[in-house]
PDB file with one MODEL, atoms N, CA, C and O in Angstrom:
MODEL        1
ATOM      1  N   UNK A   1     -59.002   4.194 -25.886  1.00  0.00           N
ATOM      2  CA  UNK A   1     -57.598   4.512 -25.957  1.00  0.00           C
ATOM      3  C   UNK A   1     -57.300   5.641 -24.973  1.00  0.00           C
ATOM      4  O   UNK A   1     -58.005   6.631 -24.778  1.00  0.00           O
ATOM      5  N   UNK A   2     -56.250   5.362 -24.438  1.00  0.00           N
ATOM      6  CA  UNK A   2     -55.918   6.596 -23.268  1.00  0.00           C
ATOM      7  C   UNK A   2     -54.905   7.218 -24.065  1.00  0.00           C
ATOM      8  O   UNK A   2     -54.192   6.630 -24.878  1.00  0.00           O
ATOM      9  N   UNK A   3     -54.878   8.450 -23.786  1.00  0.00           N
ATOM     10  CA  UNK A   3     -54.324   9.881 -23.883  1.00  0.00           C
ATOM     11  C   UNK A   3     -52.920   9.479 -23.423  1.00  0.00           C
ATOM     12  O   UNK A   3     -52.757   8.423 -22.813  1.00  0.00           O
ATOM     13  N   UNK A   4     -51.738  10.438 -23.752  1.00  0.00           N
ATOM     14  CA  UNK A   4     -50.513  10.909 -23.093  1.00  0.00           C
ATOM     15  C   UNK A   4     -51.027  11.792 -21.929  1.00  0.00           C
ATOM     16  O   UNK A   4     -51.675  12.697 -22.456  1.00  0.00           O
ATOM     17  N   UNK A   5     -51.028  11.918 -20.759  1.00  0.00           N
ATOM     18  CA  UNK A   5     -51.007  12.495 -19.699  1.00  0.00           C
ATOM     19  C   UNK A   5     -52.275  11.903 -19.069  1.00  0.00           C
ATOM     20  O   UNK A   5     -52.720  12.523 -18.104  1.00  0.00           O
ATOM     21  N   UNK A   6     -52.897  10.845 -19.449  1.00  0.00           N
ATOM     22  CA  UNK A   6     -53.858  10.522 -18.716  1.00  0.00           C
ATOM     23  C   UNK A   6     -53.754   9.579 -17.578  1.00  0.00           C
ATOM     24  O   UNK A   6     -52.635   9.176 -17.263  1.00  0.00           O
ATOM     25  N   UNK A   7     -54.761   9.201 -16.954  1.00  0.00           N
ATOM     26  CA  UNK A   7     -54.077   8.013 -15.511  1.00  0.00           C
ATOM     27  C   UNK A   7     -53.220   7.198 -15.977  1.00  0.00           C
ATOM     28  O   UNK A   7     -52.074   7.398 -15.572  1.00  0.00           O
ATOM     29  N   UNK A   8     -53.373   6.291 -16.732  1.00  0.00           N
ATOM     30  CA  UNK A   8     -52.513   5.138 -17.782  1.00  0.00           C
ATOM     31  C   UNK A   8     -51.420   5.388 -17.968  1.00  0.00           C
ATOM     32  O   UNK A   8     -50.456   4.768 -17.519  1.00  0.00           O
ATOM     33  N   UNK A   9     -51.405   6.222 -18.578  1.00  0.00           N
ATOM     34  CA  UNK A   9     -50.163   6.795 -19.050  1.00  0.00           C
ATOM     35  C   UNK A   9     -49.396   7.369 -17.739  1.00  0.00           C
ATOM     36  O   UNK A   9     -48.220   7.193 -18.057  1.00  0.00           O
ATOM     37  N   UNK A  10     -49.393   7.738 -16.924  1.00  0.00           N
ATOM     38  CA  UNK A  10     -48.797   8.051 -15.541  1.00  0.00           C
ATOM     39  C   UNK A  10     -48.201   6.968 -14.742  1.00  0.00           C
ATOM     40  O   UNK A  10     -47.152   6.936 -14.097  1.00  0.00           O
ATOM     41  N   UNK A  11     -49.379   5.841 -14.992  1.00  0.00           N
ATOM     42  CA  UNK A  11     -49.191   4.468 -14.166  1.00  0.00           C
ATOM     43  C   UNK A  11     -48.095   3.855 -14.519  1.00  0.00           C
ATOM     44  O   UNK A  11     -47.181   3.550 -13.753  1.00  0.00           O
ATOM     45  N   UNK A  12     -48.153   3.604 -15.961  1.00  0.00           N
ATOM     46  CA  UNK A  12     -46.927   3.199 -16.767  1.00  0.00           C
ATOM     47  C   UNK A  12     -45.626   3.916 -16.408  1.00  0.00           C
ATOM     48  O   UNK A  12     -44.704   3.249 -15.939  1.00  0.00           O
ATOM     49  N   UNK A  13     -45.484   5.295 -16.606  1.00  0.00           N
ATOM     50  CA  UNK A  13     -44.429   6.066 -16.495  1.00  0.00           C
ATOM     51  C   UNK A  13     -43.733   5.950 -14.813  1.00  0.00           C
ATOM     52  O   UNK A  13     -42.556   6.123 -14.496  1.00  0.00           O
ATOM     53  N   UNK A  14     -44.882   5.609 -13.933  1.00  0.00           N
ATOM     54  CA  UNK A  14     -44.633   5.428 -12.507  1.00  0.00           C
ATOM     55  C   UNK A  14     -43.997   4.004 -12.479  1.00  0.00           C
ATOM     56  O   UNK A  14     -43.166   4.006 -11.571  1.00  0.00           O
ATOM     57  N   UNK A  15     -44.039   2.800 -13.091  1.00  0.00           N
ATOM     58  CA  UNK A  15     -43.899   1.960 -13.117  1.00  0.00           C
ATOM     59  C   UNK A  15     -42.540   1.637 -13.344  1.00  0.00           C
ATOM     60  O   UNK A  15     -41.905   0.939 -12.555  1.00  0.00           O
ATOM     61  N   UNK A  16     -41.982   2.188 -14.557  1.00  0.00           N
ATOM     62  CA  UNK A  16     -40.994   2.320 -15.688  1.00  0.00           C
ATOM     63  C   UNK A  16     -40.174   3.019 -14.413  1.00  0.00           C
ATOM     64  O   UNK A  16     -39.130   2.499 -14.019  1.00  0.00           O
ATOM     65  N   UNK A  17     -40.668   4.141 -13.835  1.00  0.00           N
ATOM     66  CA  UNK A  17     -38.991   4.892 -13.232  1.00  0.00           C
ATOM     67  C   UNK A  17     -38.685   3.978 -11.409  1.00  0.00           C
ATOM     68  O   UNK A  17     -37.679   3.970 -10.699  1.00  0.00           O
ATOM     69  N   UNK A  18     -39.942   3.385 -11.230  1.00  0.00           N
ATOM     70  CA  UNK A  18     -39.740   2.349 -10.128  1.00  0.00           C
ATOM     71  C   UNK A  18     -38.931   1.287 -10.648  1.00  0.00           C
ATOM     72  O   UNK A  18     -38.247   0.823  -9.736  1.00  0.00           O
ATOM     73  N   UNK A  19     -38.728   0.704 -11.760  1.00  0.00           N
ATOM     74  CA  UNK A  19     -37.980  -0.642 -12.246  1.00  0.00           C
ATOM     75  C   UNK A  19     -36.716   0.153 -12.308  1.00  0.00           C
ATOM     76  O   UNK A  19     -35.824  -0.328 -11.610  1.00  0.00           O
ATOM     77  N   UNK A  20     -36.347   1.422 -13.065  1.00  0.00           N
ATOM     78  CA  UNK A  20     -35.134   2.096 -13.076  1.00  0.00           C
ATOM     79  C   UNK A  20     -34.771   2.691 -11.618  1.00  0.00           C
ATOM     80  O   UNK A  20     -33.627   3.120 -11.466  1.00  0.00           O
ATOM     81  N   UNK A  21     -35.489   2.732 -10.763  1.00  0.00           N
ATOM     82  CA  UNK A  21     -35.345   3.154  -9.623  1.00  0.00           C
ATOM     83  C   UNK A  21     -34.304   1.483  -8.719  1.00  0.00           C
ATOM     84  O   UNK A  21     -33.225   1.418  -8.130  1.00  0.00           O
ATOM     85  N   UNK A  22     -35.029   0.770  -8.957  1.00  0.00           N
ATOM     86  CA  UNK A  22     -35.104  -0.427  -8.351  1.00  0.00           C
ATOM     87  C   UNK A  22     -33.609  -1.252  -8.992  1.00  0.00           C
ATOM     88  O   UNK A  22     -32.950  -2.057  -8.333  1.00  0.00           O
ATOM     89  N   UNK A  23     -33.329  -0.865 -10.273  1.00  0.00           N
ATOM     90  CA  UNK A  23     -32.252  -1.395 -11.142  1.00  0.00           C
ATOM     91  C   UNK A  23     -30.759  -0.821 -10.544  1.00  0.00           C
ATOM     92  O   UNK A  23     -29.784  -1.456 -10.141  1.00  0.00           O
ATOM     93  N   UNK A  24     -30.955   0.411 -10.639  1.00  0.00           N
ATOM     94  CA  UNK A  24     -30.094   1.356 -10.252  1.00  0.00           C
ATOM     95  C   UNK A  24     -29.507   1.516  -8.827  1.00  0.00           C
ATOM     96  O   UNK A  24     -28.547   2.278  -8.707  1.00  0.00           O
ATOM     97  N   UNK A  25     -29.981   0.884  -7.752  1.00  0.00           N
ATOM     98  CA  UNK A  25     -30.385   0.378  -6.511  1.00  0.00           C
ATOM     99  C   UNK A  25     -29.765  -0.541  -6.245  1.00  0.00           C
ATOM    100  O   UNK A  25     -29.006  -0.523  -5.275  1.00  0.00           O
ATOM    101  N   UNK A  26     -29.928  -1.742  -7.128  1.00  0.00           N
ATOM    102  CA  UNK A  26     -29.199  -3.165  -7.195  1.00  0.00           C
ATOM    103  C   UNK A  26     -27.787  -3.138  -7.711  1.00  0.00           C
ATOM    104  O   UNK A  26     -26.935  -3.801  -7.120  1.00  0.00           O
ATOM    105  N   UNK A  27     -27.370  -2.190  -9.111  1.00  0.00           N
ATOM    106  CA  UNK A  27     -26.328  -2.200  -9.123  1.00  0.00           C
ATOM    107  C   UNK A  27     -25.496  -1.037  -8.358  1.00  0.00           C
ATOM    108  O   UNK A  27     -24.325  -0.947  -8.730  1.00  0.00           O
ATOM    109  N   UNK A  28     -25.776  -0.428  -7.679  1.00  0.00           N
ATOM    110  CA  UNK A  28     -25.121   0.388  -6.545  1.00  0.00           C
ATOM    111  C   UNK A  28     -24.976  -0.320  -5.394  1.00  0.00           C
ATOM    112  O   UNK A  28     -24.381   0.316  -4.523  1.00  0.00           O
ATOM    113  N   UNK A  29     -25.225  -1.129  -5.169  1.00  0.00           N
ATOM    114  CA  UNK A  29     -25.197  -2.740  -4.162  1.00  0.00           C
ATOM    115  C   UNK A  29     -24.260  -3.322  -4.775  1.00  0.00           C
ATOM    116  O   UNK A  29     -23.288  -3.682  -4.110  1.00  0.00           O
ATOM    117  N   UNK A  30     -24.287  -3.527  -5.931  1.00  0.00           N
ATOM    118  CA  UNK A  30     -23.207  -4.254  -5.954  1.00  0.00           C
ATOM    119  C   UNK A  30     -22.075  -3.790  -6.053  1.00  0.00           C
ATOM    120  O   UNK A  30     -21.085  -4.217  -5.459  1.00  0.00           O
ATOM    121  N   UNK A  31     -22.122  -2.693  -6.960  1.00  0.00           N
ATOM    122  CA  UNK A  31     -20.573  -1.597  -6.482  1.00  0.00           C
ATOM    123  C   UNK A  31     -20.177  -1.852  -5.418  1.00  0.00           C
ATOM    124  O   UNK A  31     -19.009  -2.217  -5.285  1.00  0.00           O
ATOM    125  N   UNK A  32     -21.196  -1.718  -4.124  1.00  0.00           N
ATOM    126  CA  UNK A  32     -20.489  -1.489  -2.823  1.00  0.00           C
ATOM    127  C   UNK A  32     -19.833  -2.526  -2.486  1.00  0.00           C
ATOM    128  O   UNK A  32     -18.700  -2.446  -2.011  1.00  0.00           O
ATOM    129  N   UNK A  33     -20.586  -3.880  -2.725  1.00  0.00           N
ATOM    130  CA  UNK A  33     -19.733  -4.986  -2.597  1.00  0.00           C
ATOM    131  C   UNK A  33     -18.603  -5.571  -3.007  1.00  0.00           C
ATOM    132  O   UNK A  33     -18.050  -6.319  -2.200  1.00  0.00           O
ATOM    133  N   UNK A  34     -18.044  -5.390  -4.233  1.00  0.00           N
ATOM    134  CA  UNK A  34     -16.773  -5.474  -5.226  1.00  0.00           C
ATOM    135  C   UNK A  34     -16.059  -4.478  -4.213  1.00  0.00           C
ATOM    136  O   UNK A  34     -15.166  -4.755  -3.412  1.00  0.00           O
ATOM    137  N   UNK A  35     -16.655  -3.283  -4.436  1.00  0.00           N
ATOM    138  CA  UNK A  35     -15.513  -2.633  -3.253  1.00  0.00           C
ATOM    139  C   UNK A  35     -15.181  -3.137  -2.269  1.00  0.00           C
ATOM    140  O   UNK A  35     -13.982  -3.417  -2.254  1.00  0.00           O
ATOM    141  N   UNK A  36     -15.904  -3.471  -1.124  1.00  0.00           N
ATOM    142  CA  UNK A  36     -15.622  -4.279  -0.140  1.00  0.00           C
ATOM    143  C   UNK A  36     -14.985  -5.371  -0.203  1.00  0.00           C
ATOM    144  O   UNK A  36     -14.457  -5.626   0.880  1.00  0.00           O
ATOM    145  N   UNK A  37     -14.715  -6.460  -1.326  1.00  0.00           N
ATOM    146  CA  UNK A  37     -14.126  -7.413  -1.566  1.00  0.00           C
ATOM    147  C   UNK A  37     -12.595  -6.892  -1.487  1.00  0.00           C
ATOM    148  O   UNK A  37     -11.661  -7.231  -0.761  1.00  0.00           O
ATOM    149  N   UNK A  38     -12.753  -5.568  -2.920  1.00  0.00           N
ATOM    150  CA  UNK A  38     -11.176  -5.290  -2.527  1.00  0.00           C
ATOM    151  C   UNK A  38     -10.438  -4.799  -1.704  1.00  0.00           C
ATOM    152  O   UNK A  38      -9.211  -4.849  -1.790  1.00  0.00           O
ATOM    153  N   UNK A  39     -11.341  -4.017  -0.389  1.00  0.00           N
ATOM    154  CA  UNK A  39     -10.963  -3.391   0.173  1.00  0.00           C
ATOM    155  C   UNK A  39     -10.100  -4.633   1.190  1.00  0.00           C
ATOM    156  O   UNK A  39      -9.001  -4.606   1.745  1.00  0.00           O
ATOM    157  N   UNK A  40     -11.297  -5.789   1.104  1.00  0.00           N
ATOM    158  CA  UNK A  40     -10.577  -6.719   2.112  1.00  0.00           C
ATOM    159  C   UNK A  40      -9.514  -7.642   1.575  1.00  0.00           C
ATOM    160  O   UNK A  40      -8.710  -8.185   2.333  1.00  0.00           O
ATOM    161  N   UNK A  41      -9.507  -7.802   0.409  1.00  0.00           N
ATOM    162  CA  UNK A  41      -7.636  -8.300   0.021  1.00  0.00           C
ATOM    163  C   UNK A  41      -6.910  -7.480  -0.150  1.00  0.00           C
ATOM    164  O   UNK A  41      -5.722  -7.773  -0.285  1.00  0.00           O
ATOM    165  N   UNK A  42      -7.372  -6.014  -0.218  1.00  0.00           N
ATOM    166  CA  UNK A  42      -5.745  -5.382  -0.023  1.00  0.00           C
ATOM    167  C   UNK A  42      -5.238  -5.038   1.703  1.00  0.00           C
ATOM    168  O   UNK A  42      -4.132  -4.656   2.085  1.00  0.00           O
ATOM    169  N   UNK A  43      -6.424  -5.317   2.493  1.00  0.00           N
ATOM    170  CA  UNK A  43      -6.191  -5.577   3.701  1.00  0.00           C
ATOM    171  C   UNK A  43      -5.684  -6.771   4.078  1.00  0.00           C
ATOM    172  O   UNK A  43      -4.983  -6.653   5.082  1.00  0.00           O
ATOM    173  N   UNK A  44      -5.787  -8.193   3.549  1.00  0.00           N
ATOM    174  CA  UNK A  44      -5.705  -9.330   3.560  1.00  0.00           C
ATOM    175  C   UNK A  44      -3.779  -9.722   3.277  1.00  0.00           C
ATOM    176  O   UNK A  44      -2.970 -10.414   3.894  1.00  0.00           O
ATOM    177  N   UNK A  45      -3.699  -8.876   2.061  1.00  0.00           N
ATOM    178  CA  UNK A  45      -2.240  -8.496   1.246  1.00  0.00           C
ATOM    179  C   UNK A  45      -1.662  -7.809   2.409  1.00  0.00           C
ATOM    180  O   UNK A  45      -0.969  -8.588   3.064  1.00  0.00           O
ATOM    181  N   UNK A  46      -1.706  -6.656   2.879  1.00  0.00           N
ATOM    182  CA  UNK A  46      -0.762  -5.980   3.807  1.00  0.00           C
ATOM    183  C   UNK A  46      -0.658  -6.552   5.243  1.00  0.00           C
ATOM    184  O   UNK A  46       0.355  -6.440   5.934  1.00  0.00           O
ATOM    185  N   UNK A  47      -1.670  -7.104   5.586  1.00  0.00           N
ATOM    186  CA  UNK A  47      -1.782  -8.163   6.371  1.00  0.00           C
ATOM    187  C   UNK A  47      -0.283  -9.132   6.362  1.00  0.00           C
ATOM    188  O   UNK A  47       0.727  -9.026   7.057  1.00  0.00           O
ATOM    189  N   UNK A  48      -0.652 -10.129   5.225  1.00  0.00           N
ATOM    190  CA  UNK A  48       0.249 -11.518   4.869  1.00  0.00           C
ATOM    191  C   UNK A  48       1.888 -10.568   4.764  1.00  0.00           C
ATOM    192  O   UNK A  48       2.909 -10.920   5.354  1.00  0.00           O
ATOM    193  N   UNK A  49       1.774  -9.407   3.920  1.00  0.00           N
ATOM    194  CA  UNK A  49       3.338  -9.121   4.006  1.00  0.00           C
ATOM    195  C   UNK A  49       3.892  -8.295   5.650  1.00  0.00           C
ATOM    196  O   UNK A  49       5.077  -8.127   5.934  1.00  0.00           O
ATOM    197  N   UNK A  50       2.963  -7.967   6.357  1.00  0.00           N
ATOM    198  CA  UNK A  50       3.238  -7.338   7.411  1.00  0.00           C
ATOM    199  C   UNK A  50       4.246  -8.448   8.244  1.00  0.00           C
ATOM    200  O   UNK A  50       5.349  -8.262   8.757  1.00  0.00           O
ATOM    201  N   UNK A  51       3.326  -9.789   8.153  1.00  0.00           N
ATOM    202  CA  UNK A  51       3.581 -11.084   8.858  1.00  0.00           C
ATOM    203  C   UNK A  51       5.499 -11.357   7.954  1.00  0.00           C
ATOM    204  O   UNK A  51       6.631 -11.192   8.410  1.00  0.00           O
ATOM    205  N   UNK A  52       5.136 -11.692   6.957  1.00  0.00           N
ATOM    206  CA  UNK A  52       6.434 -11.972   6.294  1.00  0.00           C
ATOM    207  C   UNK A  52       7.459 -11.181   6.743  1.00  0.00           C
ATOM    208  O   UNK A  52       8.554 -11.673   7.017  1.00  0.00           O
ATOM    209  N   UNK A  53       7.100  -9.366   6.907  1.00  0.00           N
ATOM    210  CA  UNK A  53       8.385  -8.756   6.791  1.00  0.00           C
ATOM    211  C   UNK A  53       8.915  -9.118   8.757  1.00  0.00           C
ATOM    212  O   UNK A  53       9.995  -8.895   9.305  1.00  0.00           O
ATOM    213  N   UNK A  54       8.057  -9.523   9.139  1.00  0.00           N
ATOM    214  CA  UNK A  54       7.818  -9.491  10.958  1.00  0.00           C
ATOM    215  C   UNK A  54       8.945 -10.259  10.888  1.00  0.00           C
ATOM    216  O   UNK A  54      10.034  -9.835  11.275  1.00  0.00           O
ATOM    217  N   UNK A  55       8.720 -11.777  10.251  1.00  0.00           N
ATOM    218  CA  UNK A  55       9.024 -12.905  10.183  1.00  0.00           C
ATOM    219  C   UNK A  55      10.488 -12.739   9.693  1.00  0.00           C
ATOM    220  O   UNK A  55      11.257 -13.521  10.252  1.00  0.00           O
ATOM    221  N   UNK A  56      10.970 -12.038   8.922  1.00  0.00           N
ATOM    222  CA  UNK A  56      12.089 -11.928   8.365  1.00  0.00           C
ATOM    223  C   UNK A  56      12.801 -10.711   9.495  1.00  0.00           C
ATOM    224  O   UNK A  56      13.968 -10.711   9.888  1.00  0.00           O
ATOM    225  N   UNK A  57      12.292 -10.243   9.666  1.00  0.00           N
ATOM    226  CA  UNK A  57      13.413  -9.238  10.706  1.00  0.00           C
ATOM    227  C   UNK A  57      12.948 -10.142  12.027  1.00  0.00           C
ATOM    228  O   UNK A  57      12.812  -9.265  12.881  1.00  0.00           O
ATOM    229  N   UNK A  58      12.763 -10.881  12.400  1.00  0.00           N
ATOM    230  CA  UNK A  58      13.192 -12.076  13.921  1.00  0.00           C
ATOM    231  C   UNK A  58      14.093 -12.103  13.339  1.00  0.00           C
ATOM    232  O   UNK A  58      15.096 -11.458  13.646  1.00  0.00           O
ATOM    233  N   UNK A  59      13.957 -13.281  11.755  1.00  0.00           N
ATOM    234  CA  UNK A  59      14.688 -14.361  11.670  1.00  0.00           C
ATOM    235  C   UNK A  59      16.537 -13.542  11.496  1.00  0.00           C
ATOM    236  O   UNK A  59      17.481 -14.013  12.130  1.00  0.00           O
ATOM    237  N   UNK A  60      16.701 -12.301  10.530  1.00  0.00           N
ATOM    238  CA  UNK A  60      17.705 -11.392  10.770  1.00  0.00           C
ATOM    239  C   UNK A  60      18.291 -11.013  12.252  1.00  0.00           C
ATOM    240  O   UNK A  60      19.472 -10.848  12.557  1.00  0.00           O
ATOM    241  N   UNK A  61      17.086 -10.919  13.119  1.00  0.00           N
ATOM    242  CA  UNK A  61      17.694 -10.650  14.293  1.00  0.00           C
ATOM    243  C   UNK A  61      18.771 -11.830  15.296  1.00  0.00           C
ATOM    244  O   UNK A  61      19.830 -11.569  15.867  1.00  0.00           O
ATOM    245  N   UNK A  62      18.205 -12.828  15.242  1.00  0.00           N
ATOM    246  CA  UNK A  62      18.578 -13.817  15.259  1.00  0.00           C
ATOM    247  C   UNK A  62      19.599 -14.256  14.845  1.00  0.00           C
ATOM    248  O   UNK A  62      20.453 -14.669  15.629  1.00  0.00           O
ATOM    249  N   UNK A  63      19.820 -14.285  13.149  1.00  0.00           N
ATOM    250  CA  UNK A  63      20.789 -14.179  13.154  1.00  0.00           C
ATOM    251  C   UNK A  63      22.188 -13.573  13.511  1.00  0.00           C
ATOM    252  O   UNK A  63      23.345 -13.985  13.597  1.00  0.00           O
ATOM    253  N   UNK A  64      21.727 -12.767  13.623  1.00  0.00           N
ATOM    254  CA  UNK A  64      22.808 -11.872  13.782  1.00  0.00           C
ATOM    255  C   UNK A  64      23.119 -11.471  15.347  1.00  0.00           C
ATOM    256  O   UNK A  64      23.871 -10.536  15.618  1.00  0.00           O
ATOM    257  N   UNK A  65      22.412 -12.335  16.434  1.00  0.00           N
ATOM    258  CA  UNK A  65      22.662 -12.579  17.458  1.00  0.00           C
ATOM    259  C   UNK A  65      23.500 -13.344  17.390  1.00  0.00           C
ATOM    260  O   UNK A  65      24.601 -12.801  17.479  1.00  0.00           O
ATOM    261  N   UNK A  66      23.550 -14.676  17.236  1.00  0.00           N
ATOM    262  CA  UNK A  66      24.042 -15.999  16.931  1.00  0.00           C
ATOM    263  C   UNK A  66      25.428 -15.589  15.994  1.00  0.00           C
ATOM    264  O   UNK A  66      26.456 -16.198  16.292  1.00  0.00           O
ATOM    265  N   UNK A  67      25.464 -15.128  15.479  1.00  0.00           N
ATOM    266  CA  UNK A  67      26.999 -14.574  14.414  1.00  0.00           C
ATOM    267  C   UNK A  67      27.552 -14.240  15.738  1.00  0.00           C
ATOM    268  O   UNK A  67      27.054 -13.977  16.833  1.00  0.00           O
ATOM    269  N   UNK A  68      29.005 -14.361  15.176  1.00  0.00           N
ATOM    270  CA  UNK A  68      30.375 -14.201  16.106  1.00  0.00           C
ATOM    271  C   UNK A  68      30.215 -12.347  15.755  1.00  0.00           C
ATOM    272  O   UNK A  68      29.432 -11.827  14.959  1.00  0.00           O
ATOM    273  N   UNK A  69      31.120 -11.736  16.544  1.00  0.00           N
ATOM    274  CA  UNK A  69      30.747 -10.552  16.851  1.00  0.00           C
ATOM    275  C   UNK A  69      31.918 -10.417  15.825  1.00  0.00           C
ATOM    276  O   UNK A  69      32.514 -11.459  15.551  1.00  0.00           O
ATOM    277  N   UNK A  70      32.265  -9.417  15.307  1.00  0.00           N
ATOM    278  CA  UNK A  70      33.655  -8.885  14.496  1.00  0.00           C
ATOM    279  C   UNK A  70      33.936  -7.536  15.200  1.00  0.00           C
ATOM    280  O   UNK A  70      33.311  -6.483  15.078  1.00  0.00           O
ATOM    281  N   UNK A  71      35.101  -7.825  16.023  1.00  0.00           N
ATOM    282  CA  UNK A  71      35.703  -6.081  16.286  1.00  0.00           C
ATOM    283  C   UNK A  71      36.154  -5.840  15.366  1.00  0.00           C
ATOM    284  O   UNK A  71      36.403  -6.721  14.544  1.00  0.00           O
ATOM    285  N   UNK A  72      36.385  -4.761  15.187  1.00  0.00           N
ATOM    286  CA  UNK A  72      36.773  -3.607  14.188  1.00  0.00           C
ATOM    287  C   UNK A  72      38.373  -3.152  15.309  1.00  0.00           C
ATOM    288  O   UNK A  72      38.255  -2.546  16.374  1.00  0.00           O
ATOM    289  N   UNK A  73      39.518  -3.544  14.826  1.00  0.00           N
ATOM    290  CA  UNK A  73      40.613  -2.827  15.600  1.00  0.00           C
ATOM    291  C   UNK A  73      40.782  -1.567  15.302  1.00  0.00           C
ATOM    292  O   UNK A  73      40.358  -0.969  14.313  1.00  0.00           O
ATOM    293  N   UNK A  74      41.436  -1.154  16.214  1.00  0.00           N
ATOM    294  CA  UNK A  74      41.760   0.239  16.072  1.00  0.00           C
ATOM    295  C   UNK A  74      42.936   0.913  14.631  1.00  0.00           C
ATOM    296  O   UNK A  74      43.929   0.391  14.124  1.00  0.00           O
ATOM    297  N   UNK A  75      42.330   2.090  14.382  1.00  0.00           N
ATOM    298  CA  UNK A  75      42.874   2.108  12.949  1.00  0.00           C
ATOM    299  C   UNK A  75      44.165   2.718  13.954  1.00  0.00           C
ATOM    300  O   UNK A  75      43.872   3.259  15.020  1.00  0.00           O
ATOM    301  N   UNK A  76      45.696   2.575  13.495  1.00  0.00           N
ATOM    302  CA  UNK A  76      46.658   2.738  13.481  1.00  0.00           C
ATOM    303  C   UNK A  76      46.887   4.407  13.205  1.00  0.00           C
ATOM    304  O   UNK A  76      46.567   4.904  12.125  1.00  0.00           O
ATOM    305  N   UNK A  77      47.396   5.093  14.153  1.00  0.00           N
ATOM    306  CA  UNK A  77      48.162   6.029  14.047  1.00  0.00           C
ATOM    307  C   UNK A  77      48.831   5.996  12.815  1.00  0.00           C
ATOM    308  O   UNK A  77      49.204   4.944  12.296  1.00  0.00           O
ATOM    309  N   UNK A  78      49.093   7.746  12.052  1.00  0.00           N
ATOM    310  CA  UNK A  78      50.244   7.693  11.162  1.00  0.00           C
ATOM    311  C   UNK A  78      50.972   8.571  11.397  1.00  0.00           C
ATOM    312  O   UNK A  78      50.538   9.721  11.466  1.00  0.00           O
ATOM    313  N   UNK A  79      52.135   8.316  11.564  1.00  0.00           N
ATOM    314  CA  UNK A  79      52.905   9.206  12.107  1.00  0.00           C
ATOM    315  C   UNK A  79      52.817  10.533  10.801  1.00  0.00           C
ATOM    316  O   UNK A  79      52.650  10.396   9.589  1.00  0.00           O
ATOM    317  N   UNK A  80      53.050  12.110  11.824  1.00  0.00           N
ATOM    318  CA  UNK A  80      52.464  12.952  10.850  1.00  0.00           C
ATOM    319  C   UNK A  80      53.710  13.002   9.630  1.00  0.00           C
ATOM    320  O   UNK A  80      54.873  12.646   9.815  1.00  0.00           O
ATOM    321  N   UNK A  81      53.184  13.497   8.447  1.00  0.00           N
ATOM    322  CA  UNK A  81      54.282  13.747   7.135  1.00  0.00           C
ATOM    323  C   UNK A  81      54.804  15.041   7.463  1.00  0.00           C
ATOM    324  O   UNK A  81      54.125  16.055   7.631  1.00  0.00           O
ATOM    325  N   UNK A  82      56.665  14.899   7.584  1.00  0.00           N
ATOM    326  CA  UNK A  82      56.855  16.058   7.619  1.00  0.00           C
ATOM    327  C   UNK A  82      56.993  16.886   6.048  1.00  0.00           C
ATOM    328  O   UNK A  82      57.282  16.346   4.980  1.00  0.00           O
ATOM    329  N   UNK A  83      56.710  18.261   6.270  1.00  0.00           N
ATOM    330  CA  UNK A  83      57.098  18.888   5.015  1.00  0.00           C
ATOM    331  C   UNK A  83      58.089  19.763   5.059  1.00  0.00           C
ATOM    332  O   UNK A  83      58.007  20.749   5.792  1.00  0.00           O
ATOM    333  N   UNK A  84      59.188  19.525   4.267  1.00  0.00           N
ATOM    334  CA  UNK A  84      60.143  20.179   3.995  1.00  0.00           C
ATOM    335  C   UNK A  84      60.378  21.784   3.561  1.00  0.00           C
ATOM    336  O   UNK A  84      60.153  22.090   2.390  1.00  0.00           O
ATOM    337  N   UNK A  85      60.709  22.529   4.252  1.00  0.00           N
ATOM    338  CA  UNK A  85      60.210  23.821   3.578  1.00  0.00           C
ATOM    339  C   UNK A  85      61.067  24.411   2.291  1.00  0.00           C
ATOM    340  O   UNK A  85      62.278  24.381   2.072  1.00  0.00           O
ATOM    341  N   UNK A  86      60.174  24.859   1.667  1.00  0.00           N
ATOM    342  CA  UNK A  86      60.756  25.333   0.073  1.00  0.00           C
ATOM    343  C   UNK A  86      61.244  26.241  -0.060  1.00  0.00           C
ATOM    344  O   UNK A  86      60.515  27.211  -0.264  1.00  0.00           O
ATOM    345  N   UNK A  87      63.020  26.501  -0.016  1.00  0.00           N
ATOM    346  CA  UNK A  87      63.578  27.421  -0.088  1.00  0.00           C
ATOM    347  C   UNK A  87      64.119  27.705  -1.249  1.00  0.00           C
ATOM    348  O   UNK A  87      63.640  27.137  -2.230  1.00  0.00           O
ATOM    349  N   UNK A  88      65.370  28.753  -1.460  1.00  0.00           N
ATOM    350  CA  UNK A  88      65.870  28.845  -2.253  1.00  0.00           C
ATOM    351  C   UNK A  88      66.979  27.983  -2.789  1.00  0.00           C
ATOM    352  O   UNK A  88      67.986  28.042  -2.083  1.00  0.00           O
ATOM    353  N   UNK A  89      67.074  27.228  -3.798  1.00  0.00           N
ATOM    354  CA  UNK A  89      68.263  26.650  -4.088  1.00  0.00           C
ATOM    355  C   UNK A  89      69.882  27.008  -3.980  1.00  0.00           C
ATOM    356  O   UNK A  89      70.356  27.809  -4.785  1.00  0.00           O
ATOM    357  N   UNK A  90      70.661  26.435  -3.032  1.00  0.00           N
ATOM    358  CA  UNK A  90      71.809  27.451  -2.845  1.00  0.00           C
ATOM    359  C   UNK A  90      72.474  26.296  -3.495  1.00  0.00           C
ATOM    360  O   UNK A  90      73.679  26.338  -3.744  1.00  0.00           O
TER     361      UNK A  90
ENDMDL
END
């Protein structure tokens, strides 16, 4: 029977923090990857709406080339209000 602190017992303990070594390793890999997934559809997302909003200010521009123009006439003079001055009642 081997001892606590003897070769055996070391080998084991060396063994045990290599599998936790090795575990811990794999799922920090995969963290990185989920991240990377999202990193690339929210790149993917600002992407597709960049295109849409592109797409919609042509298609506004455009329009609004193509529209008849509307002048705006000139606002009308008013002739000024005279004011009567406030005297005494005779």
């Amino acid at each position: 029977m081997v001892k606590p602190g003897g070769a055996a017992w070391t080998e084991e303990a060396r063994r045990k923090a290599q599998a936790q070594f090795a575990k811990t390793k794999k799922d920090e890999a995969d963290i990185w990857r989920e991240r990377e997934k999202l990193h690339q559809a929210d790149f993917e997302k600002t992407a597709r709406l960049k295109a849409l909003r592109l797409a919609k200010e042509a298609a506004d521009k455009e329009a609004a080339d193509a529209a008849p123009k509307v002048v705006a006439l000139p606002k009308k003079k008013r002739a000024p209000k005279v004011v009567e001055p406030v005297g005494e009642d005779l």
